[in-house]
C-alpha positions as CSV (number, residue, x, y, z in Angstrom):
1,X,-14.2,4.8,-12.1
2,X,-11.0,4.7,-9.9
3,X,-10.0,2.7,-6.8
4,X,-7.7,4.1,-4.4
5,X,-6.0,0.9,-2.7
6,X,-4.3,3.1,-0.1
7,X,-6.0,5.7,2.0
8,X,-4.9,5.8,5.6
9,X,-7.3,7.0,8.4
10,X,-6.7,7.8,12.7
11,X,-7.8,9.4,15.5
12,X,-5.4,10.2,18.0
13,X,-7.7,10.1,20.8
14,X,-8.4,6.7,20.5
15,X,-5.2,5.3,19.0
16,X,-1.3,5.8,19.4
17,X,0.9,6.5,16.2
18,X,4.6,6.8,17.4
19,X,5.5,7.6,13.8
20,X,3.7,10.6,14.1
21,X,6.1,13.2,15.6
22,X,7.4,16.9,15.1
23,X,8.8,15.4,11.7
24,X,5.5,15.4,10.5
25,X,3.9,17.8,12.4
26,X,0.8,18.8,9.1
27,X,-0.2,15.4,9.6
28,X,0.3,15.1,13.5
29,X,-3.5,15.2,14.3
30,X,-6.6,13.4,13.5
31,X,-7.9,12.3,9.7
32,X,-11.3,10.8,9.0
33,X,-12.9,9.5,6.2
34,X,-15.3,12.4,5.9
35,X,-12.6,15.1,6.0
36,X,-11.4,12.7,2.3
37,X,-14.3,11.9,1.1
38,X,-14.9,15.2,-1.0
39,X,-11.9,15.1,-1.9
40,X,-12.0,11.5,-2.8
41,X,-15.3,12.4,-5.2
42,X,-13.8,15.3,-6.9
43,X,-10.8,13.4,-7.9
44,X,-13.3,10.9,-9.2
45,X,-12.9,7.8,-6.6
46,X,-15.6,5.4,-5.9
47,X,-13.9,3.4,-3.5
48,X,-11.2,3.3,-1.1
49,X,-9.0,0.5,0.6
50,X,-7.9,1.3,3.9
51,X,-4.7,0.6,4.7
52,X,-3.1,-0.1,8.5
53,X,-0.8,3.3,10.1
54,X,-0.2,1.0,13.3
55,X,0.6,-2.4,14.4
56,X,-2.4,-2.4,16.7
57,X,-5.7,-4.3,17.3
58,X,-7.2,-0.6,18.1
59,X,-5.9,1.2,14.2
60,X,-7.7,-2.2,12.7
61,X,-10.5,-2.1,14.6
62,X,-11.4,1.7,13.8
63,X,-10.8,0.9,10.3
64,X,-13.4,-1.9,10.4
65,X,-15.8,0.4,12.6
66,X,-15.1,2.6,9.6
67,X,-15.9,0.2,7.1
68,X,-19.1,-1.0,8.9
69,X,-20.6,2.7,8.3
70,X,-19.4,3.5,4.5
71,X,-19.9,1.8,0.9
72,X,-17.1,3.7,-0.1
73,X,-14.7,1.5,1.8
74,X,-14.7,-1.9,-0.6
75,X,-11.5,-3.1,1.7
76,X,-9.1,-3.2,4.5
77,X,-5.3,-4.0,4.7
78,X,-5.3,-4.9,8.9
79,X,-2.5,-5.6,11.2
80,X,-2.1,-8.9,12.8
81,X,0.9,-10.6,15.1
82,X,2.7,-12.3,12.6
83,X,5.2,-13.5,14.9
84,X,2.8,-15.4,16.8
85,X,1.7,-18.3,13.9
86,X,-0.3,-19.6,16.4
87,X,-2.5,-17.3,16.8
88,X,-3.1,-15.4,13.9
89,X,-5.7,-17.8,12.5
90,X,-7.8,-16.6,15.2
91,X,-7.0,-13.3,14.3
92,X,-7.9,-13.3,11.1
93,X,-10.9,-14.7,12.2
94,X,-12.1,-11.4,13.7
95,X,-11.4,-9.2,11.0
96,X,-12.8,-11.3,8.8
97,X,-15.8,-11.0,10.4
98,X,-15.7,-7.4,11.4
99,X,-15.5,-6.1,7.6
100,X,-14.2,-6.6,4.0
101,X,-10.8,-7.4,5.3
102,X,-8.4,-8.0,2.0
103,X,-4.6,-8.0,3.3
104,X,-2.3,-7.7,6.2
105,X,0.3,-4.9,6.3
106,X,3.2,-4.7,8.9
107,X,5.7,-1.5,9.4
108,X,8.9,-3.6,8.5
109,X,10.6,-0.3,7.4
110,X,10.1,0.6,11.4
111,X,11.4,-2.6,12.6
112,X,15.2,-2.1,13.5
113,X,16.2,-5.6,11.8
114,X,16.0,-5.2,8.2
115,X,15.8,-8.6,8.1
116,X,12.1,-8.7,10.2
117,X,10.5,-11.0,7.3
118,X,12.8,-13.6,7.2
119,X,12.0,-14.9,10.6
120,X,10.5,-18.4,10.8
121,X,7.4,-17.2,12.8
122,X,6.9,-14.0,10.1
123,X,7.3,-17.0,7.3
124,X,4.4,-19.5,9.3
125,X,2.4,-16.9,9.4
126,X,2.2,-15.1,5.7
127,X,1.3,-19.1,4.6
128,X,-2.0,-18.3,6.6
129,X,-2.4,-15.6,4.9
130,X,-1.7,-17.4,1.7
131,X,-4.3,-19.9,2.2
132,X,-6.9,-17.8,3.4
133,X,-6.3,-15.9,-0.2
134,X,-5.2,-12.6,1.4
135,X,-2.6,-10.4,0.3
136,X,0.4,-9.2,2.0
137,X,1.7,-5.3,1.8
138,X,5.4,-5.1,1.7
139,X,6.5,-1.6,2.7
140,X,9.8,-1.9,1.0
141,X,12.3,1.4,2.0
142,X,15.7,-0.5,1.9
143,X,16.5,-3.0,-0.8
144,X,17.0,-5.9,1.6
145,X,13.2,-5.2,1.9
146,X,12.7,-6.4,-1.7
147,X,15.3,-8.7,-1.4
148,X,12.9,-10.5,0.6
149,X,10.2,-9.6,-0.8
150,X,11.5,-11.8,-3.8
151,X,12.4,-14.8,-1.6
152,X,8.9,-14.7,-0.4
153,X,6.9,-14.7,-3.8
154,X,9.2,-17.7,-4.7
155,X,9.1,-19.7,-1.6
156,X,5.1,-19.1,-0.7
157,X,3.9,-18.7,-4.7
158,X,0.3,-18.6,-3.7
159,X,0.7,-15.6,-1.7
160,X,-0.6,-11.4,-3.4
161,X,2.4,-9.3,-2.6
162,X,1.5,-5.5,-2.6
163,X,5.0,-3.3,-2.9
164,X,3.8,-0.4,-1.3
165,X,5.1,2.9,-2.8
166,X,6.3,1.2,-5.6
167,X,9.8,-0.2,-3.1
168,X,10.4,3.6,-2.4
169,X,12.7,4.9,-6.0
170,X,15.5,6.7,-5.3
171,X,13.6,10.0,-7.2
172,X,16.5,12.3,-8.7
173,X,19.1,9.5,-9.3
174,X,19.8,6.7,-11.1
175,X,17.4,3.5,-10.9
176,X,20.2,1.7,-9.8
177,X,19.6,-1.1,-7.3
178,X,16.1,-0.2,-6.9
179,X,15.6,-0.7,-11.3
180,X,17.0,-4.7,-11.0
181,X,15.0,-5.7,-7.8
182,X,12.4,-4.0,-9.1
183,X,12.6,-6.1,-12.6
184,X,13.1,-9.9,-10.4
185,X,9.8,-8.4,-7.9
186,X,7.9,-8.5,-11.6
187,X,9.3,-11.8,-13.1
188,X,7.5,-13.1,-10.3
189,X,3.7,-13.3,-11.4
190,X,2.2,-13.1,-7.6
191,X,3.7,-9.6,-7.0
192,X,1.9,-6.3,-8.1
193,X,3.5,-2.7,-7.1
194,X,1.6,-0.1,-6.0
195,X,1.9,3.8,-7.3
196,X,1.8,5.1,-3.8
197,X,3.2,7.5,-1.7
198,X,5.7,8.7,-4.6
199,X,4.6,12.8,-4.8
200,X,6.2,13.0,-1.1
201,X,10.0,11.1,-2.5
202,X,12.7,12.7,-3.6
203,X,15.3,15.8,-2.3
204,X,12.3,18.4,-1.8
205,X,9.8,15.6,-1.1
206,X,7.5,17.3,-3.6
207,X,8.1,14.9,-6.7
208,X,6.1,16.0,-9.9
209,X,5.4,13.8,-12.9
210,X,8.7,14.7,-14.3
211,X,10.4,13.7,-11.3
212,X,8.9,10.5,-10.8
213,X,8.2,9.4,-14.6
214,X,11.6,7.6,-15.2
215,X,10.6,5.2,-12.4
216,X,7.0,4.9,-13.3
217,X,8.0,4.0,-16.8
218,X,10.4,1.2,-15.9
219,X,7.6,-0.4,-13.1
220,X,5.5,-0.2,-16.3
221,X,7.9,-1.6,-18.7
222,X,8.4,-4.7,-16.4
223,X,4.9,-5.1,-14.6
224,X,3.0,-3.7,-16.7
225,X,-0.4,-2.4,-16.3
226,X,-2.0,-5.3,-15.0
227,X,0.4,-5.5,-12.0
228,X,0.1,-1.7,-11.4
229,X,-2.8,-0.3,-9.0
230,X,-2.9,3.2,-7.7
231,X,-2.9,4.7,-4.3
232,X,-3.4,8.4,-2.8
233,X,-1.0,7.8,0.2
234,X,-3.9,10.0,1.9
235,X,-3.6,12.3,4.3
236,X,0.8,11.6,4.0
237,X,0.5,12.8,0.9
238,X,-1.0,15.9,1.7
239,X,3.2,16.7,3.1
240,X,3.8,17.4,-0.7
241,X,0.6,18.1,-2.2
242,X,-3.6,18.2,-2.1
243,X,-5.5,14.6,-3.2
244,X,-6.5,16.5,-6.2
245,X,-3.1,17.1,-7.2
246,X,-1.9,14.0,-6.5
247,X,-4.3,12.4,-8.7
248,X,-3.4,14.4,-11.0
249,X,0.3,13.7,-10.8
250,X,-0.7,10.0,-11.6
251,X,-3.2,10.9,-14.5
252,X,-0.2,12.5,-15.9
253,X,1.9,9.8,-15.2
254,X,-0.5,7.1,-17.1
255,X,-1.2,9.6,-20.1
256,X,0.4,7.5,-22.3
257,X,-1.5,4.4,-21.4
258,X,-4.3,3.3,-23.6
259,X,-7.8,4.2,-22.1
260,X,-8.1,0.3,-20.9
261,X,-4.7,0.2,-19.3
262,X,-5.0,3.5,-17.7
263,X,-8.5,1.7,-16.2
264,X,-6.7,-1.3,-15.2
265,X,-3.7,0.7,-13.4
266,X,-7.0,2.9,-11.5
267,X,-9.5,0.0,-10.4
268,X,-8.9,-3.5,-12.5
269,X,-5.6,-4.5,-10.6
270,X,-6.7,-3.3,-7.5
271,X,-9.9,-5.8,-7.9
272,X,-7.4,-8.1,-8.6
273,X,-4.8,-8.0,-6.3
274,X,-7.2,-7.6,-3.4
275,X,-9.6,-9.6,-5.0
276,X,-12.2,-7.1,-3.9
277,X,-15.9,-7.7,-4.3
């Protein structure tokens, strides 16, 4: 059985993705759950959490609508205003009772100030979060990202952190700065790293398992496999290669993982950290 805690989903008639651009112009059009979901099976996947691809009520709301109409979604990372404390309890309240809603997910690495977490209002809110037992995605591109990311797990311990894409390695050189904020993220126990999005890193943004194993290896060596939870990155992935392969890329990457670690890196910590049903 595997879980894949990040599969992204929208409809560009009924939504608005400014990321999506020329850049990205494979992806630049509409993905739905049953363009994956063969794809999903074949690569043996029995459930999916959906993850948000826009700080908008209308992305969370399809996702739900989504959700409402398929078993195969077991969760939903949402979007909500976290600069507006005041209101995000009520917030919460409708997603919570729209779906399976798990975690909250903003596009820091689009916000212009790299320092977008450490606001007061961004603080108030994630302690919601924390004591409604939700998780929080970090989408960490630039260390000051992580660099937060740490301050946060210390000063709100009772909050999930999810570092999406495993805080974006620097694929083809040296761990570097990425290696020791990666080691404090996982010497704090309420943080687990996700192995997401990493096939489309690197020079050629086509990373293989060679590529990306000296970085996989260390996020193993210092989270280990309990704090590990896999992700497609679906349909960005698709930039570097097909689901399948991309699956693949991971099996290969957890090869030398016992058979109950490799289960715990596919589905147990994703139960965990999301505290799916």
């Amino acid at each position: 059985m595997a879980i894949d805690a990040h599969l992204h989903l929208w409809d560009l008639e009924h939504g608005t993705y400014s990321w999506l651009s020329d850049a990205v112009a494979p992806i630049n059009r509409t993905f739905t759950l049953a363009e994956a979901e063969p794809q999903l099976r074949e690569a043996g996947v029995d459930g999916v959490v959906l993850v948000q691809a826009a700080g908008t009520i209308e992305d969370s709301a399809a996702m739900f609508a989504v959700a409402a109409e398929s078993p195969l979604v077991v969760g939903v990372v949402a979007w909500v205003d976290l600069l507006d404390p005041d209101r995000v309890g009520e917030q919460l309240n409708r997603w919570a009772g729209a779906g399976p809603l798990v975690g909250i997910r903003h596009l820091i690495h689009d916000e212009p100030d790299p320092d977008w977490l450490a606001q007061e209002p961004v603080r108030r809110s994630l302690g919601v979060l924390a004591s409604r037992g939700l998780a929080f995605d970090v989408i960490g591109v630039l260390p000051r990202h992580l660099e937060h990311a740490v301050a946060l797990a210390d000063e709100l311990p009772e909050l999930r952190l999810v570092i999406d894409h495993l805080g974006t390695p620097p694929v083809g050189a040296e761990p570097g700065e990425w290696g020791t904020l990666m080691d404090a993220l996982a010497r704090r126990a309420n943080i687990f790293a996700k192995l997401s999005g990493l096939t489309t890193l690197g020079p050629a943004r086509r990373a293989s398992a060679a590529d990306l194993r000296p970085y996989v290896d260390r996020a193993l060596a210092a989270f280990g496999p309990s704090r590990l939870l896999y992700g497609g990155d679906w349909p960005v992935s698709t930039l570097a290669t097909p689901y399948a392969e991309t699956m693949a890329t991971t099996r290969a990457l957890l090869e030398p993982l016992t058979p109950t670690e490799r289960d715990e890196v596919l589905s147990g910590t994703a139960r965990r950290a999301y505290r799916l049903p």
